[in-house]
C-alpha positions as MATLAB code, in Angstrom:
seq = 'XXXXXXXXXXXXXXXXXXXXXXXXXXXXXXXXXXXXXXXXXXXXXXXXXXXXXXXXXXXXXXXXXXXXXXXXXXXXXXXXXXXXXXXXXXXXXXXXXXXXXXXXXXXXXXXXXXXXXXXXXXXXXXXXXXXXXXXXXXXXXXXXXXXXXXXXXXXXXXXXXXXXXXXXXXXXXXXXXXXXXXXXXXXXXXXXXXXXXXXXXXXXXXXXXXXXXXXXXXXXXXXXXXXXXXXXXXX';
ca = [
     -68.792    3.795  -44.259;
     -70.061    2.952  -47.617;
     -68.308    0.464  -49.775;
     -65.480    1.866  -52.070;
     -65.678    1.131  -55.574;
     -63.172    0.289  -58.378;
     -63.943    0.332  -62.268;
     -61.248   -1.492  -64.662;
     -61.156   -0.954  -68.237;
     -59.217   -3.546  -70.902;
     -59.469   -4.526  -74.422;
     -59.837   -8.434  -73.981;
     -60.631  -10.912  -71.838;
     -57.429  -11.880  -69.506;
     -55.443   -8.371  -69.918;
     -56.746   -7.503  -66.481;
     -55.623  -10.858  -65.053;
     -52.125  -10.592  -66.437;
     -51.449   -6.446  -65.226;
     -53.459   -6.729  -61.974;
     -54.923   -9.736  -60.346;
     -53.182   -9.938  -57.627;
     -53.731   -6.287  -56.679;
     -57.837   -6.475  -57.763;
     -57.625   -9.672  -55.002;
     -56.042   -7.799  -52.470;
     -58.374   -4.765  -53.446;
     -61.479   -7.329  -53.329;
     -60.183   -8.736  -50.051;
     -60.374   -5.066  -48.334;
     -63.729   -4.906  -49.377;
     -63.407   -3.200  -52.522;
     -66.587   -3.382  -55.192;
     -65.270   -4.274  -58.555;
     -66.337   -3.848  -61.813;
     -64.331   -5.284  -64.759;
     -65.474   -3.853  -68.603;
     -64.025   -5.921  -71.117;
     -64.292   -4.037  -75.031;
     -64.133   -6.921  -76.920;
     -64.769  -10.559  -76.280;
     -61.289  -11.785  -77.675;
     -62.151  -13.112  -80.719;
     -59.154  -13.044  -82.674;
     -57.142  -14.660  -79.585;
     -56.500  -18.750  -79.271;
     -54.922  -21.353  -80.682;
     -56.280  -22.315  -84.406;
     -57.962  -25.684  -83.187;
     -60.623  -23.781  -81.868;
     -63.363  -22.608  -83.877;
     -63.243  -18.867  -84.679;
     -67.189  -18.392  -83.715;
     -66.904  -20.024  -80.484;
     -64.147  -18.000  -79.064;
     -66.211  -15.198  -77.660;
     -68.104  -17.304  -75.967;
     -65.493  -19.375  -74.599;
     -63.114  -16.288  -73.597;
     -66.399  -14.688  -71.948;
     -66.980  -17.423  -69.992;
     -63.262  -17.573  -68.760;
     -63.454  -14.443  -67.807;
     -66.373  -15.052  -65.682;
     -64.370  -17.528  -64.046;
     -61.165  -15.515  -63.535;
     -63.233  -12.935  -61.991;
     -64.907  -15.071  -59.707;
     -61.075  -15.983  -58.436;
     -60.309  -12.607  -58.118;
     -63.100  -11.183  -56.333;
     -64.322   -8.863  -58.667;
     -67.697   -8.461  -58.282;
     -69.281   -8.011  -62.351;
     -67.946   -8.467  -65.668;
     -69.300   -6.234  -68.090;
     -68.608   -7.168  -72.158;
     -68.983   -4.446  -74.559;
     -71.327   -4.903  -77.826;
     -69.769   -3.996  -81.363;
     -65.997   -3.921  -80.929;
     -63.986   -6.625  -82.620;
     -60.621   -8.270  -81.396;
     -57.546   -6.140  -83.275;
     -59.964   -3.505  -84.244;
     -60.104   -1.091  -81.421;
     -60.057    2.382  -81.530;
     -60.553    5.443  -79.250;
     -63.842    6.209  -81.186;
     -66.693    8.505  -80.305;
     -68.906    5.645  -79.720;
     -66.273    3.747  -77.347;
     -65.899    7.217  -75.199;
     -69.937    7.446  -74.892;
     -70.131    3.422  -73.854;
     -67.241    4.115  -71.060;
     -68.902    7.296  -70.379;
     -71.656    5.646  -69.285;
     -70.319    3.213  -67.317;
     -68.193    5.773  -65.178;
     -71.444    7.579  -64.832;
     -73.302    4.467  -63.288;
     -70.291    3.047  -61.586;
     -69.549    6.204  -59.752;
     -65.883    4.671  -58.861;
     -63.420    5.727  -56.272;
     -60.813    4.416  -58.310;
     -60.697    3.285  -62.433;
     -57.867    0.751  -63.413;
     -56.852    0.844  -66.773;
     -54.533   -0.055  -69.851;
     -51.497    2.769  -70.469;
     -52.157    4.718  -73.730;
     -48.648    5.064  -74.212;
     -46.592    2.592  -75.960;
     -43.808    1.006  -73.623;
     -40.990   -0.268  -76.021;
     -39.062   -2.176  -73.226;
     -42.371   -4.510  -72.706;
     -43.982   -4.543  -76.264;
     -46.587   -7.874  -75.286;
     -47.846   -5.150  -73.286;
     -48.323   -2.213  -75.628;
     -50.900   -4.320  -78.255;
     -53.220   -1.521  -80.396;
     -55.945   -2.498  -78.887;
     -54.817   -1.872  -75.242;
     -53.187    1.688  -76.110;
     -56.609    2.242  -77.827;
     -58.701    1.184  -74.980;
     -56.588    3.097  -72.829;
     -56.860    6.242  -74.806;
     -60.347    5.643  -74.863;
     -60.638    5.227  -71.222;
     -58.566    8.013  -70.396;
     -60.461   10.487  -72.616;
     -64.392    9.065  -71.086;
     -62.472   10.145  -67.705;
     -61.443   13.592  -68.669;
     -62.844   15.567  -69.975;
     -66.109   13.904  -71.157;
     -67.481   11.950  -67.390;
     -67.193   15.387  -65.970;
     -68.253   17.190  -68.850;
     -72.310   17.307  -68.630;
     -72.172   18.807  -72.570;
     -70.119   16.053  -74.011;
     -72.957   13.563  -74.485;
     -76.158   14.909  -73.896;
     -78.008   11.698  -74.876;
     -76.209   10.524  -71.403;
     -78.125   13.218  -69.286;
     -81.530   12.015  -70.658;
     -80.346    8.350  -69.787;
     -80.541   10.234  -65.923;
     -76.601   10.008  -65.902;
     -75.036   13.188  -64.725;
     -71.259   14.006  -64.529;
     -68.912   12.180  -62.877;
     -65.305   13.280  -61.866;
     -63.225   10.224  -61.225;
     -60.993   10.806  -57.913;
     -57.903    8.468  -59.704;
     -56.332    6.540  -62.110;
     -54.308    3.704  -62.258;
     -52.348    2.531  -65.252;
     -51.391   -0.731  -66.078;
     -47.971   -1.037  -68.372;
     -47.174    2.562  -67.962;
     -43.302    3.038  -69.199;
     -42.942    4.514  -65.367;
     -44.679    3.240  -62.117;
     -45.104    5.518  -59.107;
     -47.398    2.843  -57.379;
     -46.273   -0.344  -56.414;
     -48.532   -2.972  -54.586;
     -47.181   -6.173  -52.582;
     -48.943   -9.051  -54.276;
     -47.107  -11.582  -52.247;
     -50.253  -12.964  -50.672;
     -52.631  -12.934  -53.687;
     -49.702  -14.471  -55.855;
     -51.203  -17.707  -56.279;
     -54.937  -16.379  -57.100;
     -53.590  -14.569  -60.054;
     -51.903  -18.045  -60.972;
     -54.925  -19.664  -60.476;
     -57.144  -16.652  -62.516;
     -54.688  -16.985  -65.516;
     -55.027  -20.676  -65.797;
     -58.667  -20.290  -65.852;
     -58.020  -18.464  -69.269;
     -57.009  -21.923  -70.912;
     -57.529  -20.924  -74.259;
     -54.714  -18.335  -74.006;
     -52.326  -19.871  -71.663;
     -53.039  -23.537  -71.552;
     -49.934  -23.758  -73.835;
     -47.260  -22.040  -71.560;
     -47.365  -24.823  -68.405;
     -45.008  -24.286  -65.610;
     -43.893  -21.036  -67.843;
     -46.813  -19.304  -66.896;
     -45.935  -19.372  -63.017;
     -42.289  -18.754  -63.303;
     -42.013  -15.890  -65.939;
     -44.834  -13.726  -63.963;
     -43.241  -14.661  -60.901;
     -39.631  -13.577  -62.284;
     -41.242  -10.165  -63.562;
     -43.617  -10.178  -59.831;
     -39.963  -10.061  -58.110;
     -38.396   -7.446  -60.247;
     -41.215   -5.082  -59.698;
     -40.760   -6.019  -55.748;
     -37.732   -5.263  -56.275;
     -37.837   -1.784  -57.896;
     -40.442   -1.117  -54.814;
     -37.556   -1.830  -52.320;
     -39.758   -4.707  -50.788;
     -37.630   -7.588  -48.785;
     -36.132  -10.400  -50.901;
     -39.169  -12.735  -52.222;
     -42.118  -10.433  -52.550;
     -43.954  -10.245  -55.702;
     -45.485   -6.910  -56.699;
     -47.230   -4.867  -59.462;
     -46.622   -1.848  -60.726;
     -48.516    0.883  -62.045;
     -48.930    4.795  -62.734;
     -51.389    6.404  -60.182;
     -52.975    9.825  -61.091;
     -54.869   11.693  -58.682;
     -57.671   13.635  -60.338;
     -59.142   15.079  -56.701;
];
């Protein structure tokens, strides 16, 4: 049986960590293949003692490190997209196109397109735009062989994605016990020290407080920690 394959998409550098560690572990841990595309490098994110030009490099290189917690396999940066500048361009569409199209996933992870006004930290322009952005590469344009011809004589031919998962979707239909990966996406966040260095024990019990409400809403025993997302089914 040949190895199944997941592709996430995000705007910056820790958004993955904070919707879905702990379900990319427990994904990694079944012997998942994971590829994680970051759009921008995070350069407008930090605290102000650090130096504006070395942020990309230091929020690439957490990410590295997160990943290598989590279990995802590569981290892919995008070239040319700033921090708080993202849109669902032509040009972003083609650069996700291509990915799908040499990923081939089972299964692409990304950032809802639609604004959730009970959880705003989650609905930042630059998510909703790399989520529109994602979710347009998916359909129609990986399947569509006319949509970017320059991608055909690259040798990448459509792609239909099987599903979909949405992070910070106003409504969940998929919830996944992260009880036992908990503690890795702890550990994954803290490895993003330039974002979250500042919140101490805070970090642990406020995603562990929202981890038990979404167990919760799942009807999973008193205790669990889950996350929650939207799950399409394309095939």
């Amino acid at each position: 049986m040949s190895t199944r394959s997941a592709l996430v998409i995000v705007a910056h550098p820790d958004d993955a960590d904070f919707g879905a560690a702990g379900t990319l572990a427990t994904w990694a841990d079944d012997g998942w293949d994971i590829t994680l595309v970051c759009v921008t490098r995070g350069d407008a994110g930090g605290v102000d003692a650090v130096e504006r030009d070395a942020m990309p490099r230091i929020r690439e290189a957490e990410q590295r490190a997160a990943a290598d917690i989590v279990g995802v396999s590569r981290v892919l940066f995008l070239e040319g997209y700033r921090d708080g500048h993202v849109e669902p361009s032509r040009d972003l569409q083609r650069d996700l196109v291509r990915i799908i199209r040499q990923v081939q996933p089972d299964r692409v992870l990304l950032q809802s397109p639609e604004r959730w006004y009970d959880f705003l930290h989650a609905s930042h322009p630059d998510h909703l735009a790399a989520g529109e952005a994602a979710m347009r590469a998916i359909y129609p344009a990986a399947e569509n062989p006319h949509a970017f011809p320059e991608l055909l004589e690259e040798g990448l031919t459509r792609f239909v994605v099987p599903e979909i998962w949405l992070m910070a979707h106003p409504s969940a239909n998929e919830y996944v016990d992260i009880t036992d990966t908990f503690e890795r996406k702890i550990a994954a966040l803290k490895a993003h020290e330039s974002q979250t260095g500042h919140l101490g024990d805070r970090l642990e019990a406020n995603l562990r407080q929202g981890g038990v409400r979404m167990a919760t809403e799942a009807g999973l025993p008193d205790g669990q920690v889950a996350e929650r997302f939207y799950r399409i089914k394309m095939l």
